[in-house]
N, C-alpha and C positions, 0 to 999 in steps of 0.2 A: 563923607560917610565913614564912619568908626567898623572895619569888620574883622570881624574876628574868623580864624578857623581852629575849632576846635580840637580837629583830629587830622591836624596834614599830616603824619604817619600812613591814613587808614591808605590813601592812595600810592605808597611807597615813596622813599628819599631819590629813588633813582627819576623823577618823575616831577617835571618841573612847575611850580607853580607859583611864582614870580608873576603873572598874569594878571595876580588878582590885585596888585599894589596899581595897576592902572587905575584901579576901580574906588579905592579912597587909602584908608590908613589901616593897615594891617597889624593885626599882633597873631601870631600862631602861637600855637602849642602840638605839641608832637602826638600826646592824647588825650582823653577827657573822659573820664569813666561814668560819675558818678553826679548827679543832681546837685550837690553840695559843690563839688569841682566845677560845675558849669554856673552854679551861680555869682563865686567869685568872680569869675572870667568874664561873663558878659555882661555885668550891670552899665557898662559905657557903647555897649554894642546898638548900632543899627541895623547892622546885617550878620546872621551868624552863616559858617560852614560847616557843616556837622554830617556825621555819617551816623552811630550807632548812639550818641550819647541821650540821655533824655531830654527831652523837650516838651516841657509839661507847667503846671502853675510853682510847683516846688521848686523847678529851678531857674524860671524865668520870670518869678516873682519880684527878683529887683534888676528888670530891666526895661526899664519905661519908653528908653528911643528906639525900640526894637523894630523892624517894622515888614524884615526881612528874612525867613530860614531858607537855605540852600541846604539839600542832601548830596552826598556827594555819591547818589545811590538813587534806583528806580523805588526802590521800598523808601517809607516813611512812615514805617510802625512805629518810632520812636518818638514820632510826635504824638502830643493828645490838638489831633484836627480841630476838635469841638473849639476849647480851649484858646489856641491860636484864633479860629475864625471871631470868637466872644472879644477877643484883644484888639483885633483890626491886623491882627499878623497873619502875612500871606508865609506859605509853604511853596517852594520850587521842589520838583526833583528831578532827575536827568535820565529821559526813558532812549532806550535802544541801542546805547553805547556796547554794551556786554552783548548782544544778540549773537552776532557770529560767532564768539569765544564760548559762550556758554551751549550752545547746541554743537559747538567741537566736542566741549568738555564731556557730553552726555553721551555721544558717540566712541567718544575715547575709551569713557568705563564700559559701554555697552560691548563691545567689540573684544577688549582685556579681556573680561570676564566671560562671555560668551567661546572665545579662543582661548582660554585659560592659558594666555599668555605666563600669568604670575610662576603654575608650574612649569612649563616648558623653559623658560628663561634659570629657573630655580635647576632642572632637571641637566642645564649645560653645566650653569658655574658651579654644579657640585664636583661634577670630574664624572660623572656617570654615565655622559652621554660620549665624553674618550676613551673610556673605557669598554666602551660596545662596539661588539665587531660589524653590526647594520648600519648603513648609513641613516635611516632615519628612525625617529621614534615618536609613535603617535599611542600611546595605549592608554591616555586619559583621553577618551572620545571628545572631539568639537565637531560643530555645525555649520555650514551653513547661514547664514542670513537671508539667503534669497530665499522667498515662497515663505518666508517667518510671517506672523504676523508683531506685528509693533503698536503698539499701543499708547494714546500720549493723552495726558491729564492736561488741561490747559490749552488752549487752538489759540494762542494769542502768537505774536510777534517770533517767539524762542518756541513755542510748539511749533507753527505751521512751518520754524528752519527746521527744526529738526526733519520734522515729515519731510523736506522736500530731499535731507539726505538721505533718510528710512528708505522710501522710495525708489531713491536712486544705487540701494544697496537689492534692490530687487523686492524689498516687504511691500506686503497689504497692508497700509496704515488706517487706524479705528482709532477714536476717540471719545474722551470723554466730556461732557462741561458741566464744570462746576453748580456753574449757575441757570444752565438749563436755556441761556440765550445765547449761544453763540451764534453767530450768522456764516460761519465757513461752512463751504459746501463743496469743496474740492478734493474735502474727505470724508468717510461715513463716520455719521455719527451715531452712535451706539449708546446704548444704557450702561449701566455701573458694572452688572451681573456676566453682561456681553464681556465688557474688556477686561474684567476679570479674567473669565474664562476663556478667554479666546488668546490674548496677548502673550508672545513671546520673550517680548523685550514688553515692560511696561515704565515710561518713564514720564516724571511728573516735573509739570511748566508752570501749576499755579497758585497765585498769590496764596496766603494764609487767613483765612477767615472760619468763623463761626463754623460757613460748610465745610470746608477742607479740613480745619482741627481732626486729627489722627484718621485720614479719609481711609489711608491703611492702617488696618488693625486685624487681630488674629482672626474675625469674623473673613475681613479681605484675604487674608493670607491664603487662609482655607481654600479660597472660591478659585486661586490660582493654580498654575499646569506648575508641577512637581520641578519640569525644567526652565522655569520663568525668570528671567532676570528681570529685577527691578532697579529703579534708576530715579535717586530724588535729587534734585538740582533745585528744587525750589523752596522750600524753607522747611526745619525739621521736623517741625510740629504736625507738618503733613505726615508722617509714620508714627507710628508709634514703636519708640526705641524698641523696649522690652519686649510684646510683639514681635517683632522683628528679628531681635535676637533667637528669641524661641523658637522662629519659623525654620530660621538659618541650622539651628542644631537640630532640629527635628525633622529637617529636609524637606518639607511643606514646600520651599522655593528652593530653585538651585545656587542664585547668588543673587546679592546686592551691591551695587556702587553709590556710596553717599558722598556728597558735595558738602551737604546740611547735616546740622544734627538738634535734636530740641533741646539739649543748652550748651552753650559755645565761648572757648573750646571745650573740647571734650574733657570730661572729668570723672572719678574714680564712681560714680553713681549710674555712668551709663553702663548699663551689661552689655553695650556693642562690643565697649573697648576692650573687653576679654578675646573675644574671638581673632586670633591671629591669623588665621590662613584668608591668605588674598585669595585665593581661589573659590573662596566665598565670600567673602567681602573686602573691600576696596574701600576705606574712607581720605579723602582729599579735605585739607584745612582750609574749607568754603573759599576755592581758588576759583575757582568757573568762570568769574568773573574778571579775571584779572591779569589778563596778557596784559603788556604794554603799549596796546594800541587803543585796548579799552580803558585802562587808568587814564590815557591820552585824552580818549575822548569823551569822559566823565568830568577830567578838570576842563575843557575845554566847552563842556556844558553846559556847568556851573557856572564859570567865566561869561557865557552868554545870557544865560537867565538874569542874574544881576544887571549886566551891562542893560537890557529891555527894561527891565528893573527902572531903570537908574530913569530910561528914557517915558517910561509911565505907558510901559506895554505888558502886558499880561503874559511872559512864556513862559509853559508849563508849570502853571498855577496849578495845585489841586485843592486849593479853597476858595474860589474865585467871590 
C-alpha cells in the first residue's frame, strides 16, 4: 500500500510517526494547503493521512487507487463525505484522543478569566504590587465558582468531562443540545433561552453544523448575565467573531476565552484581534487539542484504523 501523509507537521516533529512505515510505503510531506498541492501528491496514493487539507473531486480527481482517508483529527469537514462515499473511498477519523486535554483546556480559560488572573499576574510583574505597603491586593473583584452555574453546548464525550469538573468545582451544570436528542440525563437539560440566561460560565463542545453556524450571535449575547464568561473550544463558526467583539466592548459579557476562531489563523479581518486585554479575552492558537499525549494518541489512532483497514475491519469509518 502506497500512503501518503500529507500534513505530518499538523501532529508536531516532536511526535513520532515512524508507525505508519509498518503499514506499506510512505512519502510525507511536512504540509499541504491547497487542492492543487494535494493533487500532485496523491495521484499514486492508496491510503492518504491528512488533517486540514481538502479532500474533495478537485483534488482527488487523479487518484484512482485511493481507497483509504485517515484524519489525523475527530473533525472531517475537510472531506466532501458525499463525494468519497460516490468513489467507494472510506473516511477514518480518530475520536476521543483530545478528550481529557480539551476539557483541561476549557477549564484553564474558564478559571484565568473568571480569576482574572491575566491582571493580577500583570499587577505583580509591573513592580506595583512591591511597591505597596499591603500584603495583598484584590480590587479587581473575582468569584467564586462554587454555587455558579455553568452551562455547556454539546453533552457529548468533551462536554459531559467538562461537567464532571464544573461539578466538582462546586457549579449546577445545565445544558444545551444542539440537535434536540441528546440522551444524557445526569444533567438538566434546558432550552436555548434557559442557558442563556441562567449560565455563568458558558462553554461550547459542539460539532459545527447548519444548527450550530453562529449559535452565538448578538441576539445570544444579549440574552446573557453581564458577568458571563463564554468559552468556545469547538469550532469558530459557532460565534460569531464580530458579535462577539461588540459584546466584549460593550460589556454585554464580561470575557471570552477562544481556542477557535472562524477563519484560522487569525487575520487582520477579524475585530477580535484588536481587543488586547486578556482580561476580556483570551484567544489560544486552536491548541486544546494538543498536549503530547493527545498528538500520542491521535497518531496512534490513525496507526490503527489503517492497520483494521488493511485487515478488512471497519474502525471508525464515518462512511460505512
Amino acid at each position: 500500500m502506497n500512503i501518503v501523509i500529507l500534513e505530518r507537521d499538523s501532529v508536531g516533529t516532536d511526535v513520532d510517526v515512524s508507525c505508519y512505515e509498518e503499514l506499506g510505503n510512505v512519502v510525507s510531506y511536512a504540509n499541504t494547503a491547497t487542492a492543487s498541492e494535494v493533487r500532485k501528491r496523491v495521484a499514486n496514493a492508496d491510503i492518504i493521512i491528512v488533517n486540514k487539507a481538502p479532500m474533495n473531486a478537485e483534488s482527488l480527481q487523479d487518484a484512482p487507487n485511493l481507497k483509504l482517508i485517515c484524519t489525523l483529527a475527530t473533525g472531517y469537514d475537510n472531506c466532501d463525505i458525499g463525494y468519497c462515499t460516490q468513489k467507494g473511498i472510506k473516511v477514518a477519523n480518530v475520536r476521543g484522543y483530545s478528550t481529557a486535554m480539551v476539557a483541561q483546556h476549557t477549564v484553564a480559560l474558564a478559571l484565568a478569566l473568571s480569576q482574572k488572573l491575566p491582571y493580577y499576574d500583570q499587577y505583580v510583574k509591573s513592580g506595583a504590587y512591591g511597591s505597596q505597603e499591603r500584603f495583598s491586593h484584590f480590587s479587581n473583584p473575582f468569584y467564586e465558582l462554587d454555587q455558579k452555574t455553568w452551562g455547556i453546548v454539546g453533552m457529548g464525550n468533551i462536554g459531559q468531562r467538562v461537567a464532571s469538573i464544573a461539578q466538582a468545582l462546586g457549579c449546577r451544570v445545565i445544558f444545551y443540545s444542539i440537535t434536540q436528542k441528546s440522551t444524557c440525563t445526569a444533567y438538566e437539560q434546558v432550552d436555548k433561552n434557559t442557558l442563556l440566561a441562567q449560565s455563568d460560565i458558558l462553554s461550547l463542545h459542539c460539532p459545527l453544523s447548519s444548527l450550530s453556524f453562529h449559535f452565538i450571535d448578538a441576539n445570544a449575547l444579549r440574552k446573557m448575565k453581564p458577568t458571563a464568561v463564554l468559552i468556545n473550544v469547538a469550532r469558530g463558526s459557532v460565534v460569531n467573531s464580530a458579535d462577539l467583539c461588540r459584546a466584549l466592548e460593550e460589556n454585554t459579557i464580561a470575557a471570552a476565552g477562544l481556542d477557535v476562531l472562524e477563519k484560522e489563523p487569525l487575520d487582520d479581518a477579524n475585530p477580535l484581534g484588536k481587543i488586547k486585554d486578556s482580561n476580556r479575552l483570551i484567544i489560544t492558537p486552536h491548541l486544546a487539542w494538543a498536549s503530547v499525549e493527545a498528538r500520542n494518541r491521535c497518531v496512534a489512532g490513525v496507526y490503527e484504523n489503517i492497520k483494521a483497514f488493511l485487515q478488512g475491519q471497519a474502525r471508525n469509518i464515518v462512511n460505512p
